[in-house]
C-alpha positions in Angstrom: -40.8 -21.8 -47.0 -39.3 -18.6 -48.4 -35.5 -17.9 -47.7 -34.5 -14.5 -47.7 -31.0 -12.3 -46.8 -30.9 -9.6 -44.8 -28.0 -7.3 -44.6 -27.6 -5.6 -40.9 -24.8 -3.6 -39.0 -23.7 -4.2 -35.9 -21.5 -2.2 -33.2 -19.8 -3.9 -30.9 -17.0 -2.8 -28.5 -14.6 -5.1 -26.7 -11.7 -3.8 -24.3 -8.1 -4.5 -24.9 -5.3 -3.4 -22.8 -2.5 -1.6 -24.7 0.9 -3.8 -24.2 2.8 -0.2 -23.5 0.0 0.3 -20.6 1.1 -3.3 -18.9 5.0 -2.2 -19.5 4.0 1.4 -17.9 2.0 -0.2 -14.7 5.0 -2.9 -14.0 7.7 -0.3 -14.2 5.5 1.9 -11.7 5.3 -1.2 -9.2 8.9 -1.3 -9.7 11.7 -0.2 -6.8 14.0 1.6 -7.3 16.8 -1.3 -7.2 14.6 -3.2 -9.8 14.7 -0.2 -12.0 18.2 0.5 -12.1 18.6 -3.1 -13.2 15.9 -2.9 -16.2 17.3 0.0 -17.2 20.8 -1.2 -17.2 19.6 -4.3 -18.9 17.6 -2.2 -21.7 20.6 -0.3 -22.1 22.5 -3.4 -23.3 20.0 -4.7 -25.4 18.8 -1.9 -27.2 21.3 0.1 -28.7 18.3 2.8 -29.6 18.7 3.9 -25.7 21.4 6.1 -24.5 22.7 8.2 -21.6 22.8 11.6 -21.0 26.3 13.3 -21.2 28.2 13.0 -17.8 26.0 10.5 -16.3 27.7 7.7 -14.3 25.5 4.5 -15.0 27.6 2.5 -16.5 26.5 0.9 -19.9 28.0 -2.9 -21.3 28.1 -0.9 -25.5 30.2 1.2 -27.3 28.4 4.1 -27.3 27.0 6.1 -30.7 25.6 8.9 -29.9 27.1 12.8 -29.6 30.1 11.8 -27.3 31.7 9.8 -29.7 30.2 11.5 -33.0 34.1 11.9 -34.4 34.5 7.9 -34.3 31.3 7.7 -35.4 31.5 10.0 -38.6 33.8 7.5 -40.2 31.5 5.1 -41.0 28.0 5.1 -42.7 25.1 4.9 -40.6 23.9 1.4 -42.2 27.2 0.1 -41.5 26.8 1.3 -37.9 23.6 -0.5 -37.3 24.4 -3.4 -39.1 27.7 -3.4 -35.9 24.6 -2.5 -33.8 22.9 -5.5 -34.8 25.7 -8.0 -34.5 26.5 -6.8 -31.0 23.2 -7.9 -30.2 22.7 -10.9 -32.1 23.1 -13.1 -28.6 20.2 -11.3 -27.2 17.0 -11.5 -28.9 14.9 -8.4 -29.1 11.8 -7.9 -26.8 8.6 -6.9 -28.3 7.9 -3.3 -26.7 5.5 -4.5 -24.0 7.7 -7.5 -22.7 11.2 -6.3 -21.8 12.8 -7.6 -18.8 10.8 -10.6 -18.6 13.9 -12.8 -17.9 15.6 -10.4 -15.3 17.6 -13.2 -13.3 16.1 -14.1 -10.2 18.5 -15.3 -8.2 19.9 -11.5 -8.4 17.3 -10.3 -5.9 17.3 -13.5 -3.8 19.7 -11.8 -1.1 17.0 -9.1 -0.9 14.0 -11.8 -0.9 10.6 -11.6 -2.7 7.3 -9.8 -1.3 4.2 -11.1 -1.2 3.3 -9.6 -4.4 6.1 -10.2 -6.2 6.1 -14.1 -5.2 2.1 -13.9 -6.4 3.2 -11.8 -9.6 5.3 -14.9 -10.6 2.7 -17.3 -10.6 0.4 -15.8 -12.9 0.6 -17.6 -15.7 0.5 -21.0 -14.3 -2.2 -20.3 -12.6 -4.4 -18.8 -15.4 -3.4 -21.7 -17.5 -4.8 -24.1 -14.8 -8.8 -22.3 -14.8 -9.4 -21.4 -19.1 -11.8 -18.6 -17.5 -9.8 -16.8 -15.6 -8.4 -13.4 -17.4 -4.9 -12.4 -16.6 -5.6 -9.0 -15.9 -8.1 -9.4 -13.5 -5.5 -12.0 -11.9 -2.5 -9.2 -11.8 -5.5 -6.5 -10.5 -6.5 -9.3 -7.5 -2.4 -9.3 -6.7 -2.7 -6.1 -6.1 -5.5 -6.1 -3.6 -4.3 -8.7 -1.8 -3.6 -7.1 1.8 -0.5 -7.9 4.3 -2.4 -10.5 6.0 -3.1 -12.4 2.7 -6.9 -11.4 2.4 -8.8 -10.0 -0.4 -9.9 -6.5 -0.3 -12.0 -6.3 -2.9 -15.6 -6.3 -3.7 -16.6 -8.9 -6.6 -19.1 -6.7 -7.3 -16.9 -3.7 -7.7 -14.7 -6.2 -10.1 -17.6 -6.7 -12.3 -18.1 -2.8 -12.5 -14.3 -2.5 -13.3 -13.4 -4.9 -16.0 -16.8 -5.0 -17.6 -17.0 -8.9 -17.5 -19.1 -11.5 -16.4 -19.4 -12.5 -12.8 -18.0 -16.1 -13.7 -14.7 -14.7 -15.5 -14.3 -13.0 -12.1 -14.9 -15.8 -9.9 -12.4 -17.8 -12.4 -9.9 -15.4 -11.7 -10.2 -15.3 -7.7 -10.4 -19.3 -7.7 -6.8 -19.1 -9.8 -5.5 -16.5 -7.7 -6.7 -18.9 -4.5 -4.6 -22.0 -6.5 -1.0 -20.2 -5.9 1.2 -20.1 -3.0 1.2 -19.8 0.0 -2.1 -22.0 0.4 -5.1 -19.9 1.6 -3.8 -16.2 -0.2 -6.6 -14.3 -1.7 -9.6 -15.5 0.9 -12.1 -13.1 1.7 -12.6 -13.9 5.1 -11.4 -16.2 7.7 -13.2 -18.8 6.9 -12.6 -19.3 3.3 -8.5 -18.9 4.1 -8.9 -21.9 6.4 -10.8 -23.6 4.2 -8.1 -23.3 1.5 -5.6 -24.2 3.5 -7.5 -27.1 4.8 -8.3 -28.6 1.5 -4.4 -27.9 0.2 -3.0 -30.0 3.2 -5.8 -32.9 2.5 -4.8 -32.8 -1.4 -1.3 -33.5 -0.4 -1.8 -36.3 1.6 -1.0 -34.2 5.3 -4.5 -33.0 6.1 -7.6 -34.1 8.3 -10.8 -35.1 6.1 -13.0 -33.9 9.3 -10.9 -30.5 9.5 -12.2 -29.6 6.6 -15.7 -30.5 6.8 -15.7 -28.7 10.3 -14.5 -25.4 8.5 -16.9 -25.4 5.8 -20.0 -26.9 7.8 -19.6 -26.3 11.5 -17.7 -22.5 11.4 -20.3 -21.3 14.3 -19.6 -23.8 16.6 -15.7 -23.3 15.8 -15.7 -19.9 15.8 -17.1 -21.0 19.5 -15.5 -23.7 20.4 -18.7 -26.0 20.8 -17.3 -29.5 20.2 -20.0 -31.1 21.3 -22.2 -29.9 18.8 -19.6 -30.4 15.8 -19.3 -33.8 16.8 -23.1 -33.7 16.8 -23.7 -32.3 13.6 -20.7 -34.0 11.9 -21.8 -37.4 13.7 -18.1 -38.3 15.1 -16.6 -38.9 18.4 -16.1 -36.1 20.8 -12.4 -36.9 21.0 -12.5 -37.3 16.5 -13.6 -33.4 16.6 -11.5 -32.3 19.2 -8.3 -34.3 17.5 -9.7 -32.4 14.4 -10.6 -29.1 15.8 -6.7 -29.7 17.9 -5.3 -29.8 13.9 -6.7 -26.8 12.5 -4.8 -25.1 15.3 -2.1 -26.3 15.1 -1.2 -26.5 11.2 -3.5 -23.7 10.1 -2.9 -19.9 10.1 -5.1 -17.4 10.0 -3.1 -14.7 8.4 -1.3 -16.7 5.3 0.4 -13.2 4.2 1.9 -12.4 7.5 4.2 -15.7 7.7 5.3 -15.8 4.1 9.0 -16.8 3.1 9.8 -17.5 -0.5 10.7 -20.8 -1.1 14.6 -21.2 -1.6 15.4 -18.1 -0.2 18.6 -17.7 1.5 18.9 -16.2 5.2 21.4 -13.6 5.2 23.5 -12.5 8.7 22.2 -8.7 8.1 19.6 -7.4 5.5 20.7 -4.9 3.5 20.2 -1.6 3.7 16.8 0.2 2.3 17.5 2.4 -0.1 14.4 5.0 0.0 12.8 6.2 -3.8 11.3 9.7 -2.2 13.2 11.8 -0.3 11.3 14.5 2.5 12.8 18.0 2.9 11.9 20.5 5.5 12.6 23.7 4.2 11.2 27.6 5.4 8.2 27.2 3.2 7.6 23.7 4.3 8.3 20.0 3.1 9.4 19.3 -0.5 9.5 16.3 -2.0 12.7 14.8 -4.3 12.9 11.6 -6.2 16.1 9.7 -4.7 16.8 8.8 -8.1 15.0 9.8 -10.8 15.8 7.6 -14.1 13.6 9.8 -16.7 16.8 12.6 -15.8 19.8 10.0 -17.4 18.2 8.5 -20.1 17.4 9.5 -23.7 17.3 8.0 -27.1 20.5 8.3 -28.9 21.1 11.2 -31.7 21.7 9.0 -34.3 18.6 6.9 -34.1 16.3 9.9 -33.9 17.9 11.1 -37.3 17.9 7.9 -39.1 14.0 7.2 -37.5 13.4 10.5 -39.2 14.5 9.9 -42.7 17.5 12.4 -42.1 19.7 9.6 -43.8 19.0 7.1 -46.7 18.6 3.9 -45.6 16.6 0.2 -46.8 13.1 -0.9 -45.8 14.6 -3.4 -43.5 16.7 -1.1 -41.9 13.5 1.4 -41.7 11.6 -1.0 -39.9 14.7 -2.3 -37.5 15.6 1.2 -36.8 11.9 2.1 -35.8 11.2 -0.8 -33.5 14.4 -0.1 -31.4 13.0 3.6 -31.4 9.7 2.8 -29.8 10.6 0.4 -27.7 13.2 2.9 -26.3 10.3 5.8 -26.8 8.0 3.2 -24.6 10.3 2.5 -22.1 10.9 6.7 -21.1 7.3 6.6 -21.2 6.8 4.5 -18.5 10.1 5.5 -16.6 8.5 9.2 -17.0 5.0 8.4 -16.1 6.7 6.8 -12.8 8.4 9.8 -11.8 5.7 12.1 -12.1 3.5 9.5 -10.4 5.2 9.2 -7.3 5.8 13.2 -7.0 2.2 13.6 -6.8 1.7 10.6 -4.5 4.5 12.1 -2.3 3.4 15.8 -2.6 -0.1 14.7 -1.4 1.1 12.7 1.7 3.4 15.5 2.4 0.5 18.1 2.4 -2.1 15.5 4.1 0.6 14.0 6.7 2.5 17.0 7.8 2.5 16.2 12.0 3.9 12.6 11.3 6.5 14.4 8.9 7.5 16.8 11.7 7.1 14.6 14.7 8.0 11.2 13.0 5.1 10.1 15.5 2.2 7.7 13.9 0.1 9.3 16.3 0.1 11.6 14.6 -0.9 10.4 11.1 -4.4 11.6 9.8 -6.9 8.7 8.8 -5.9 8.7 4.9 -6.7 5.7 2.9 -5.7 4.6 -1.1 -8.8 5.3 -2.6 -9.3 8.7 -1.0 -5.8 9.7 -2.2 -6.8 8.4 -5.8 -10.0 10.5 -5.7 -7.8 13.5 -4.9 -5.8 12.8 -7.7 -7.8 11.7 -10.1 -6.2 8.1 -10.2 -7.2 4.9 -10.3 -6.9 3.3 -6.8 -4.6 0.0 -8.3 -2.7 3.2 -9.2 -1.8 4.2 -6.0 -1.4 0.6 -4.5 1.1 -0.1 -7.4 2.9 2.5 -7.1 3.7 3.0 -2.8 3.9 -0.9 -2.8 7.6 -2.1 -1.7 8.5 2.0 -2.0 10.5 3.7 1.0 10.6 7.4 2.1 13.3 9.0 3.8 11.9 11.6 6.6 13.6 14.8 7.2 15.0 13.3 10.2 16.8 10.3 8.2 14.2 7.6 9.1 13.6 5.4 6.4 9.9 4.0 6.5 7.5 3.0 4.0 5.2 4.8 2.4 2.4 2.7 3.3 3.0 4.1 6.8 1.8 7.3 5.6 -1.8 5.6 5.0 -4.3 5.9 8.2 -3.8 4.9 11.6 -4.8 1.3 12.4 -3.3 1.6 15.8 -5.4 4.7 16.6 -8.5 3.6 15.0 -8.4 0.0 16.6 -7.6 2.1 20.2 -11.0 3.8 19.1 -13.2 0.5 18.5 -11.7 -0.9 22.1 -12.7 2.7 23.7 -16.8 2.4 21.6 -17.2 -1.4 22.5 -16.5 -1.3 26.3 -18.6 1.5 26.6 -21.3 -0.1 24.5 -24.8 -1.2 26.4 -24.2 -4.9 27.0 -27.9 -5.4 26.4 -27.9 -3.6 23.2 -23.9 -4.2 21.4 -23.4 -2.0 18.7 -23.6 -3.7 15.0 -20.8 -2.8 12.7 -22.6 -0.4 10.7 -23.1 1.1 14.0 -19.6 1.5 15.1 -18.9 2.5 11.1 -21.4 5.4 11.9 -19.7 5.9 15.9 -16.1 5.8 14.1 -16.8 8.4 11.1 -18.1 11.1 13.8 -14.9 10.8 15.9 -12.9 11.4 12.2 -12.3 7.9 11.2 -14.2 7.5 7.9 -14.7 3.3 7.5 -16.8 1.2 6.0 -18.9 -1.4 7.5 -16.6 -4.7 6.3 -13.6 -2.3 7.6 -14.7 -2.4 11.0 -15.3 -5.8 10.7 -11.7 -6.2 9.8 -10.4 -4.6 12.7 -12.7 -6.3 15.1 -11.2 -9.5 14.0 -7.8 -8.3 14.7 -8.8 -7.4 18.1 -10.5 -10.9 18.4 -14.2 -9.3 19.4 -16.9 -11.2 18.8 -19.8 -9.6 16.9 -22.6 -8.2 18.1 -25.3 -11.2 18.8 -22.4 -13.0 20.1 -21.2 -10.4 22.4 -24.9 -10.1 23.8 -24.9 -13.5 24.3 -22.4 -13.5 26.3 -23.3 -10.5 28.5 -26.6 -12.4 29.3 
């Protein structure tokens, strides 16, 4: 036996996500109320980050940068910094992709959480709870998530996306189905009662045969047959009717719809929305303002750009301090700019696309537009767009406040459609879903076959074997 050694390259490429792209992505999610309370919060902690003269945000340290350069000149620049770093010895720098992190929560508990933002939260427990699931992929799934609580998302298109194994992705759905409220993150009915089902048995409040009559008898639910779930289950009639009686009752079938963060407080009147894009008609037709745009205020103080140059001597120490307050300040502007320009492009485009809703303020009147398409146009990613209209407002030229997911398709007018196609329909012959896709895209509603399926749920049809079945 002959042992020889070989030398060989190899090329491998793995993907890593940039902590300044996280930071970027969370401050585009980001209202504006949640903004102006990072950026007031950077502002104390890193003395790097100034405002502009004559701006009004109010900021908790002595300021150093051209407004008060005659106080300023009187001492050195290291002696400065070294003031600078005292004043902040109480708060613990943040590595550039982490600022914020500890934002007190009980300051937006008069406003109350989202769905999203109540999911956001639980990410890391989750992920620590299934060793397979990526965080990423988690945070991306958060994002798909849809009013009702369902997944919108193809596994298949996850795969594509993240370039990872279909277990990592399945890792990551059953973490995001571990969080609260029980049942978020199905992709179908089914599977949300299921979950639901099985968190109620876990905690000792559930009905054993509930859950097997969800996850082996859903025909005969979805039908009401109790005889034949009792059948097939081999329990009493009045077991599976006590059973099927529970699901009823303690299950829901859109888990998103009824959420209410835990704790939160009931207020006597909400508080007024405060829109982040503003609408204006004008003679050459609708222009589109930020109601506050942060990138305008903020800048990196004078002093700090001078000493990050070299302009004055100072220590290695004092190098390296001066430079990670400078770009974490620099990555911070970054993703306050990129959220600007973002949502002026988002807005511009729903302004050209949506121009009888903006002039009517009827949703009649709103052209089928959905995320993806509008990320196409734009040349976006779709989480893109979903990140940054989610928990946004607009402010109509009228005054109206609405959000600008209103501004995406028409449900009501394409669900009016799929009434109009199905009672026409042959009752011999119903019309599949592809069908009514194919029926639904000529009459200018472009959907997809699991679309329609969608919206015949929430119309409560039956599909199209069962609907023939009942015509016979």
């Amino acid at each position: 036996m002959r042992i020889t050694q070989t030398l060989e390259t190899r090329q491998t490429q793995t993907q890593r996500i940039d902590p300044r792209q996280i930071l970027a992505s969370e401050i585009l999610a980001w209202s504006n109320e949640e903004l102006e309370a990072a950026v007031e919060r950077e502002l104390a902690e890193n003395p790097a980050l100034d405002l502009k003269d004559g701006e009004a945000l109010r900021r908790d340290v002595e300021p150093t940068s051209e407004g008060s350069a005659d106080k300023a000149t009187e001492k050195s620049a290291a002696d400065r910094l070294l003031e600078a770093r005292e004043r902040k010895s109480d708060t613990a720098p943040t590595t550039p992709g982490s600022p914020l992190d500890d934002l007190d929560p009980f300051d937006r508990v008069a406003h109350g959480l989202s769905l999203r933002e109540h999911l956001r939260r639980q990410v890391g427990q989750a992920v620590a709870a299934h060793p397979e699931a990526h965080a990423d992929v988690v945070r991306y799934l958060i994002e798909c998530v849809d009013d009702r609580g369902y997944l919108a998302v193809e596994t298949d298109d996850l795969t594509e996306r993240f370039r990872i194994g279909r277990t990592c992705i399945e890792a990551s759905i059953a973490a995001l189905h571990t969080m609260d409220p029980p049942g978020i993150g199905a992709r179908n009915l089914q599977e949300s009662l299921r979950l639901q089902a099985e968190f109620l048995e876990a905690n000792g409040e559930g009905n054993p045969l509930a859950t097997r009559i969800v996850s082996q008898c859903w025909d005969e639910l979805s039908t009401n047959r109790v005889e034949r779930i009792a059948g097939r289950l081999r329990c009493g009639r009045d077991a599976a009717e006590e059973a099927v009686a529970f699901l009823r009752r303690a299950l829901t079938p859109y888990p998103g719809s009824s959420f209410r963060p835990e704790g939160a407080r009931a207020v006597d009147a909400a508080p007024p929305v405060r829109p982040d894009v503003l609408f204006h008609r004008t003679e050459a037709g609708f222009v589109v303002e930020l109601a506050r745009d942060f990138n305008q205020v903020l800048e990196i103080a004078e002093l700090w750009k001078d000493l990050a140059s070299g302009a004055e001597p100072i220590d290695d120490s004092m190098k390296r301090y001066v430079r990670d307050h400078v770009d974490r300040a620099q990555t911070f502007l970054n993703g306050v700019s990129r959220r600007g320009r973002t949502l002026r492009s988002i807005a511009r485009e729903l302004a050209r696309h949506q121009v009888g809703f903006l002039e009517t303020r009827n949703r009649a009147f709103l052209r089928p537009l959905t995320r993806q398409t509008l990320a196409t146009t734009l040349g976006l990613d779709e989480s893109v767009i979903s990140r940054a209209v989610a928990d946004k407002w607009a402010q109509l030229p009228s005054g109206e406040v609405v959000p600008l997911d209103a501004f995406f398709g028409n449900s009501q007018a394409v669900r009016e459609a799929l009434l109009q196609l199905i009672q026409e329909e042959d009752p011999r012959a119903p019309l599949s879903d592809d069908d009514l896709a194919d029926r639904l895209t000529e009459m200018g509603f472009p959907l997809a076959r699991r679309t329609v399926a969608k919206y015949r749920g929430i119309e409560r049809i039956l599909p199209a074997r069962m609907r023939k079945r009942r015509a016979a």
